[in-house]
Structure formats: C-alpha cells, structure tokens
N, C-alpha and C positions, 0 to 999 in steps of 0.2 A: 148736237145735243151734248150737254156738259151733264156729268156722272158724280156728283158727290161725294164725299166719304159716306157719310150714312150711309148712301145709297147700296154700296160696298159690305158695310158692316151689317147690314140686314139681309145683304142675298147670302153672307159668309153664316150665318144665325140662320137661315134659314135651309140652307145645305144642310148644315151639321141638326137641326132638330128633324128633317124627314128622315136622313140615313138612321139615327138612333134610336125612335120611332118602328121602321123597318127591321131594324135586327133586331129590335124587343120582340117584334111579333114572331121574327120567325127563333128567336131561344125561347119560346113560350110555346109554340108549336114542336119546336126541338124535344123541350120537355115532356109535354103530355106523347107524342111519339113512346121515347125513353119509359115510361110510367108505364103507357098502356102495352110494352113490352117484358118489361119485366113481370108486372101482374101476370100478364098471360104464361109467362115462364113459369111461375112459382103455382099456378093454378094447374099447369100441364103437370108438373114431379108429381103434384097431389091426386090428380085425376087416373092417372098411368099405373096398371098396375103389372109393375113387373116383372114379378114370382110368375106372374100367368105366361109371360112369353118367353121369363127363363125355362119355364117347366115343360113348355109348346119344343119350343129350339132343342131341349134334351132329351126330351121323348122319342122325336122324331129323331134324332141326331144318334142316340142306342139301338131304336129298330132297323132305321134304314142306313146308318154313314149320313155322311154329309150331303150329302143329294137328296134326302127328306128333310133331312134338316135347312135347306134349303127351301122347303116350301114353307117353313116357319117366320127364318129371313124375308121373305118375298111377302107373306100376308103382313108382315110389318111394316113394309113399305107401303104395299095396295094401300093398305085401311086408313082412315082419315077419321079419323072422329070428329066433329063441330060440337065447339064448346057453348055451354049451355046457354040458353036463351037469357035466362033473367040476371047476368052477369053482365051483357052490356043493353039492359032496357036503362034508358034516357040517356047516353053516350052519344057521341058527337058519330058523324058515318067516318069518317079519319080514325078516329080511336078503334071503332068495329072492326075495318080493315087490317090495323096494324095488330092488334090484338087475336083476329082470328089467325090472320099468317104467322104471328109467332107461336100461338098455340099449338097450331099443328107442326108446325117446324119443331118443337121442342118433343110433343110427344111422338112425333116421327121420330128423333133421334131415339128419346129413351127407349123404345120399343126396340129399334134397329139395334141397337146394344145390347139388350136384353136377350133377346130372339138370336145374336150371333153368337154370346158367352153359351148359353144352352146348347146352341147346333155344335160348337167344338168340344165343349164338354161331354155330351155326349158321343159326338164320335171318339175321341179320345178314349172315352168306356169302350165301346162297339172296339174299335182296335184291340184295349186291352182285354177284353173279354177273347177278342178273338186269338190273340195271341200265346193265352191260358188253355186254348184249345174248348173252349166252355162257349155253346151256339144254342143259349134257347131261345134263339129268334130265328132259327133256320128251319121251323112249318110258316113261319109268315113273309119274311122275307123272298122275294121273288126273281130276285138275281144272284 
C-alpha cells in the first residue's frame, strides 16, 4: 500500500495538534495548582496569629528554659488548623487539596517560627535573669 504526501502532512498536523492540546491542559492545571497555592498562602499569614505563639514560646521559654518552651514549639507543630469551609465551596476537589496542604503547611511554618523566636527569647531572659542573680520563678519552677 502506497503512502501519499497528504497522507504524511496530516498524520505530521495531527501529532503536533494532540501534543499542544495536552500541554494546554496540563499549563492550565499547572495554573489553577499555582493559584490555589498561593491564595491558600496569603489566607494562612492572615489567619495565623502570631503574637499568640510568640507570647506562648516566651512565657514558657522565662518560666521554665527551653525545655517549656519546648512544649510551645511542639503544640506548633501538633495543631493543624482546616481552613475554613466557605473559602473552597464550589471549587474543583484538585484546588481543595492543594489548597488545604498549602494552608497548613504555611501556617505550620508561621507558627513554628513564631513559637521558636518566643522559646529563645525567653530563655535568653530566664539566662539573663539568672545570671543577674534575680530567681522570681524559683516557687514554680521545679528543677
């Protein structure tokens, strides 16, 4: 069986329209990815409050040294927030996914950062206090 040019010029046309087709769809998937991660980023800074797990990290971090302030660190990491419901109603389940994993990933971190500047900060005080010779945390402290 004999093969024409045509024949040739329309399988070469028709290559090249599925492959570009295919990478549209997936730099359009690429996108809404990219999208529904950043929103979830910039939702997580705003959600996150982080005076409360500096202030958690420093508390603990002046009463007890770094070994309380350690358990500031650590509820940082445990706690997981889910971001709120009516932020992805009618979203695709891809966008929900990506969206909730970067969520928490973000406010994991700010938390974890927050919660560890407090826990040094305040031992860094608990040191210096201690080194002042100045212990008003020696009726609570238990080591």
């Amino acid at each position: 069986m004999k093969r024409g040019l045509l024949f040739h010029v329309l399988v070469v046309v028709m290559v090249g329209l599925s492959l570009s087709f295919s990478l549209q769809a997936i730099a359009q998937q690429s996108s809404t990815f990219v999208d529904a991660r950043s929103v979830a980023e910039f939702d997580a800074e705003d959600d996150v409050n982080t005076s409360v797990w500096l202030a958690a990290g420093g508390l603990l971090g002046i009463v007890g040294n770094l070994p309380l302030g350690a358990i500031a660190i650590g509820g940082a990491y445990v706690y997981q927030p889910v971001p709120p419901a009516e932020r992805l109603l009618g979203k695709s389940a891809e966008y929900v996914t990506v969206y909730t994993e970067a969520y928490k990933t973000r406010s994991r971190n700010l938390r974890l950062s927050a919660a560890l500047k407090g826990a040094l900060g305040g031992s860094a005080a608990f040191c210096m206090l201690g080194m002042l010779k100045i212990k008003p945390w020696t009726d609570w402290v238990f080591w």
